[in-house]
Backbone as JSON Lines, residues from 0, in Angstrom:
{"i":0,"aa":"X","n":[-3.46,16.7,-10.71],"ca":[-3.65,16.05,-9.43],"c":[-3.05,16.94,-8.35]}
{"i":1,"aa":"X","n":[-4.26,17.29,-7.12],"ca":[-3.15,17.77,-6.29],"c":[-2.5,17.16,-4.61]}
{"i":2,"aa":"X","n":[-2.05,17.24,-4.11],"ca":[-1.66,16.71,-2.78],"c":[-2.39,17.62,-1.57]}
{"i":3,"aa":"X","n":[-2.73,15.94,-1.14],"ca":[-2.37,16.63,0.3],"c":[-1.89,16.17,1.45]}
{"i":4,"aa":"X","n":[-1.64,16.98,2.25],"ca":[-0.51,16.74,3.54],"c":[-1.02,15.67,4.81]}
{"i":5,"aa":"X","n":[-1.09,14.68,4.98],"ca":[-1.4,13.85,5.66],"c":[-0.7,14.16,7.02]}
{"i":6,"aa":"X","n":[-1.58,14.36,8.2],"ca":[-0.68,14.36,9.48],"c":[-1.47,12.81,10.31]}
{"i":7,"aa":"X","n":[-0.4,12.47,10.35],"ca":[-0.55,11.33,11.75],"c":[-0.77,9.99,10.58]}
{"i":8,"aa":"X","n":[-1.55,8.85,10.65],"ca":[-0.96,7.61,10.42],"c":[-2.46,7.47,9.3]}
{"i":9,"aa":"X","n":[-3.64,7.99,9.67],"ca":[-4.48,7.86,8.54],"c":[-5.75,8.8,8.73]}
{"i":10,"aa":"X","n":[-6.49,9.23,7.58],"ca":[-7.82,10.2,7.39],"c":[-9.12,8.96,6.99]}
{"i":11,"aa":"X","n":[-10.03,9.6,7.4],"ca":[-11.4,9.33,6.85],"c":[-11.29,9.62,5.19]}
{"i":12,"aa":"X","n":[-12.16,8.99,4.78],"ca":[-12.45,9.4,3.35],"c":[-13.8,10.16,3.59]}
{"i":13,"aa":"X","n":[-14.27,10.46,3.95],"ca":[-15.18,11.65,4.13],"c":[-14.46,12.46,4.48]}
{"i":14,"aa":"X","n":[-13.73,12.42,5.65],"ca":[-12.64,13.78,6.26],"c":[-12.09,14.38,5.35]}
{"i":15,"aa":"X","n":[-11.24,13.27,4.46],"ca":[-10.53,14.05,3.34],"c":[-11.2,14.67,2.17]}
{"i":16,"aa":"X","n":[-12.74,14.31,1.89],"ca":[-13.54,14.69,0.88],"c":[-13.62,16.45,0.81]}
{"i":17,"aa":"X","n":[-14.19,16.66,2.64],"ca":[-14.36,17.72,3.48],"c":[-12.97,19.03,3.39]}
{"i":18,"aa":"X","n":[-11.94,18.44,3.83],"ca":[-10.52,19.1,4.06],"c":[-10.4,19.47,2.54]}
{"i":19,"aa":"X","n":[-10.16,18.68,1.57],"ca":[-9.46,19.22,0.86],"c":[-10.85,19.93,-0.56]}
{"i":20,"aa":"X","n":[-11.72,19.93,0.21],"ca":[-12.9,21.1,-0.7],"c":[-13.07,20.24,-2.67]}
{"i":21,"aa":"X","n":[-12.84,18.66,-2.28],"ca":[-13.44,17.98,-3.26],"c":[-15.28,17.71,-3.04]}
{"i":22,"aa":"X","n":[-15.75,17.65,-1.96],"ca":[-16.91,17.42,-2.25],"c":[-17.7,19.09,-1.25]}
{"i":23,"aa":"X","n":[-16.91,19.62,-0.79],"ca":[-17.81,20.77,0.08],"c":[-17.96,20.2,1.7]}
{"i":24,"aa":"X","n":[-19.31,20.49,1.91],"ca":[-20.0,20.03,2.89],"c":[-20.13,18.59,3.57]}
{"i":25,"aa":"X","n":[-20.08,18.28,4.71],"ca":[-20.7,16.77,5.39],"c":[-21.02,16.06,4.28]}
{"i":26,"aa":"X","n":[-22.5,17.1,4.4],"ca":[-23.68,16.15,3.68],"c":[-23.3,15.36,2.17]}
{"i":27,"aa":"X","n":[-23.06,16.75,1.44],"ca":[-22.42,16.67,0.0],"c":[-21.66,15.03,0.15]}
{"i":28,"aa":"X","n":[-20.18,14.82,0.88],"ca":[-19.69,14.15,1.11],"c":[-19.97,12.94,1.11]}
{"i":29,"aa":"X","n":[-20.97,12.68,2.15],"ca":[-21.81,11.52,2.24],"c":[-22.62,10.92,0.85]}
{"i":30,"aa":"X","n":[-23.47,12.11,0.41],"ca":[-23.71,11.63,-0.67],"c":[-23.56,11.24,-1.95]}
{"i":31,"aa":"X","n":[-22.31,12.1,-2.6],"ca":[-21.0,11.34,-2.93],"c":[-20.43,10.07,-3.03]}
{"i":32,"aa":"X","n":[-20.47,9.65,-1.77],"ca":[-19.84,8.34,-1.14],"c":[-20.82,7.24,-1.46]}
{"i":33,"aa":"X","n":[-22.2,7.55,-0.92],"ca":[-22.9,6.71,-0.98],"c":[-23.41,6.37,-2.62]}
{"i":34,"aa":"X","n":[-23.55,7.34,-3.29],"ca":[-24.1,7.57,-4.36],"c":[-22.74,6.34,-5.7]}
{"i":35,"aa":"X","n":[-21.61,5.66,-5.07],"ca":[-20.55,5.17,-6.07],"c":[-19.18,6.6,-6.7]}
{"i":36,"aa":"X","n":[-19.61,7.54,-6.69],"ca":[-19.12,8.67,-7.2],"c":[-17.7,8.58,-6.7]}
{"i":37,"aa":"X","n":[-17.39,8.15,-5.75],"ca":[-15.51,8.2,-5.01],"c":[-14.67,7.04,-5.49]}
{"i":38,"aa":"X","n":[-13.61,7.12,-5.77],"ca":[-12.93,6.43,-6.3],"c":[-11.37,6.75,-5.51]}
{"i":39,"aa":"X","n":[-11.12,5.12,-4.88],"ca":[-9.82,4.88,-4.27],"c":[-9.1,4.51,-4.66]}
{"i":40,"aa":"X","n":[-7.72,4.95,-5.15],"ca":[-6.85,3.71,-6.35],"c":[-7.47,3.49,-7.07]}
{"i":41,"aa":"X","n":[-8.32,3.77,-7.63],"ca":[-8.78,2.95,-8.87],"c":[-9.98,2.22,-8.51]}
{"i":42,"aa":"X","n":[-10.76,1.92,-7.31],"ca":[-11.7,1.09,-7.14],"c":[-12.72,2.37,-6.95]}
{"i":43,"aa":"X","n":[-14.22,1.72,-6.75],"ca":[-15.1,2.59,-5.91],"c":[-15.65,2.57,-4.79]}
{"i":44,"aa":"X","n":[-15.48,3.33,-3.93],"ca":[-15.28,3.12,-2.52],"c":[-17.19,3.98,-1.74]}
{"i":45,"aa":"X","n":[-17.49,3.02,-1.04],"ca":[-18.58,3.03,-0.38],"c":[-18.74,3.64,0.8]}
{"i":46,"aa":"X","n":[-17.96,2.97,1.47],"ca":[-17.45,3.37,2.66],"c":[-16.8,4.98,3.6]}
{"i":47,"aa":"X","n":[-17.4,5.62,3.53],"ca":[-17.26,7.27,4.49],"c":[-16.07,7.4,5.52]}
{"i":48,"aa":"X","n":[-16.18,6.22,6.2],"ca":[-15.21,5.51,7.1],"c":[-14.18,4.73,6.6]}
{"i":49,"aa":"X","n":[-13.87,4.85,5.27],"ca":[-12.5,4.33,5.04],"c":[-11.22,4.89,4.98]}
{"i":50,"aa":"X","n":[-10.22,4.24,6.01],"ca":[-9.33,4.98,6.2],"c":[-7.98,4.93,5.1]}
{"i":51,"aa":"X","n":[-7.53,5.68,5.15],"ca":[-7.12,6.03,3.69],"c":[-5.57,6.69,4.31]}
{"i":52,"aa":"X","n":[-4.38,6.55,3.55],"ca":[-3.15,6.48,4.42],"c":[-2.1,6.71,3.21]}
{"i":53,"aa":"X","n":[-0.74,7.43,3.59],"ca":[0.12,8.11,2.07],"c":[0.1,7.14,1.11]}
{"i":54,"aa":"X","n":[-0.02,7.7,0.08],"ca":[0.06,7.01,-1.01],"c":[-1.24,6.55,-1.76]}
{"i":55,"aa":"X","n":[-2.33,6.48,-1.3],"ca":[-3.44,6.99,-1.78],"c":[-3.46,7.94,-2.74]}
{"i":56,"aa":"X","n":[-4.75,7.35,-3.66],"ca":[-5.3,8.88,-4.11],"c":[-6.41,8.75,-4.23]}
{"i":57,"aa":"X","n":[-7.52,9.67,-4.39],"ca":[-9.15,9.64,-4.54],"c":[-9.26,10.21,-5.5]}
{"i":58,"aa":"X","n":[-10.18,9.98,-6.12],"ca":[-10.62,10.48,-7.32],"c":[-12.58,11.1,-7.18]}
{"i":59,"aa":"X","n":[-13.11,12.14,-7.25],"ca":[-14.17,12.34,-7.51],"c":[-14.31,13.41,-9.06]}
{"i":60,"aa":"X","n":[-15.27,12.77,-9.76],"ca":[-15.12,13.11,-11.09],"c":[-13.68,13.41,-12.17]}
{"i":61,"aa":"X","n":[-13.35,14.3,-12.51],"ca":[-12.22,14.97,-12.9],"c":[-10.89,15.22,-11.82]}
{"i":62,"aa":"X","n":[-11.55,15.24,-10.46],"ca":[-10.34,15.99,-9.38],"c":[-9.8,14.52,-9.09]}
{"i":63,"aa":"X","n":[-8.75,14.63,-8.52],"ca":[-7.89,13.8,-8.38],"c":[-6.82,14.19,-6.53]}
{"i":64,"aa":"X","n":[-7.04,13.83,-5.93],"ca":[-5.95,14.02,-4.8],"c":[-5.28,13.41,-4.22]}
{"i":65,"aa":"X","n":[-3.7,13.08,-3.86],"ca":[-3.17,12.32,-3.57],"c":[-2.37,12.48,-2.11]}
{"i":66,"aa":"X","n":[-2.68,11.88,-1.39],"ca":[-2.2,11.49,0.06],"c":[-0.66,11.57,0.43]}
{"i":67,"aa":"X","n":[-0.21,13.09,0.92],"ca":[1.48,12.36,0.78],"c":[1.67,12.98,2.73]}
{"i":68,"aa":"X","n":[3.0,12.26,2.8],"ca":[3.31,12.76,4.21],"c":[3.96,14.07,4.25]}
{"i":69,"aa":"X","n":[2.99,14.63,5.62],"ca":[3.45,15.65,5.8],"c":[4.81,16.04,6.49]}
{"i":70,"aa":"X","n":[5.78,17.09,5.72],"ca":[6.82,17.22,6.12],"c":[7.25,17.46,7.32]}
């Protein structure tokens, strides 16, 4: 699993798909999302626009990333 650095109070889950080079591209992202493929805590998350805040983690396939505050 790896981290990443959260600045300010919360990210998109597309944003973070994007930033941290789990899904690539926008598009990729979106379709991803839409497609069931993302996983929040443990649920599956639909939503592109869900904001997502430390302590999180996402999951797409095998990768794993977890939301921590930035120092």
């Amino acid at each position: 699993m790896s981290e990443f650095h959260l600045r300010g109070d919360y990210m998109t889950l597309e944003a973070l798909l994007k930033a941290s080079d789990l899904a690539g591209l926008g598009q990729l992202a979106r379709a991803q999302i839409a497609a069931g493929a993302v996983r929040v805590n443990g649920e599956v998350e639909t939503r592109r626009g869900k904001k997502l805040r430390v302590g999180d983690t996402v999951a797409l396939g095998k990768a794993r990333v977890s939301l921590v505050a930035e120092a």
